[in-house]
C-alpha angles and dihedrals in degrees: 000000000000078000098060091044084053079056093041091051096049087055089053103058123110094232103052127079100188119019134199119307120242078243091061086054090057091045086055090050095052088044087054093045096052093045084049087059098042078052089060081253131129087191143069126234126191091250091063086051090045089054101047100029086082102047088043113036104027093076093053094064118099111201133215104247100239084057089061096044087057077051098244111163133201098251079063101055094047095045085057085055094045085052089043103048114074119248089250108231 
């Protein structure tokens, strides 16, 4: 569920005008899963999720165009939701 409120957070922010899918939430979990499993693991830890949630999320975010032309870029908007969403426990 911490994978859906990286999603959520990404459609909260100002500068965005469409944020991730709840599709691209799954596609960040099966990344980290498989990355969990290359690494000898049958679990996922928050660093695999740090690691992936840039490469996979940051090109589904649509930006508002003032937010471009201050030269926001995606990357940006989902390491704020990385910082804003708790580590879960």
């Amino acid at each position: 569920e911490a994978f859906f409120d990286l999603a959520e957070a990404t459609r909260r922010n100002a500068s965005v005008a469409i944020g991730v899918s709840p599709r691209a939430g799954l596609a960040l979990i099966r990344a980290a899963r498989v990355r969990g499993a290359v690494g000898g693991r049958n679990f996922v830890t928050p660093d695999d999720i740090k690691a992936l949630a840039s490469p996979i999320l940051s090109h589904r975010i649509i930006l508002r165009p003032d937010a471009r032309m201050s030269g926001t870029s995606g990357a940006e908007v989902v390491a704020n939701a990385l910082a804003s969403v708790p580590v879960p426990r």
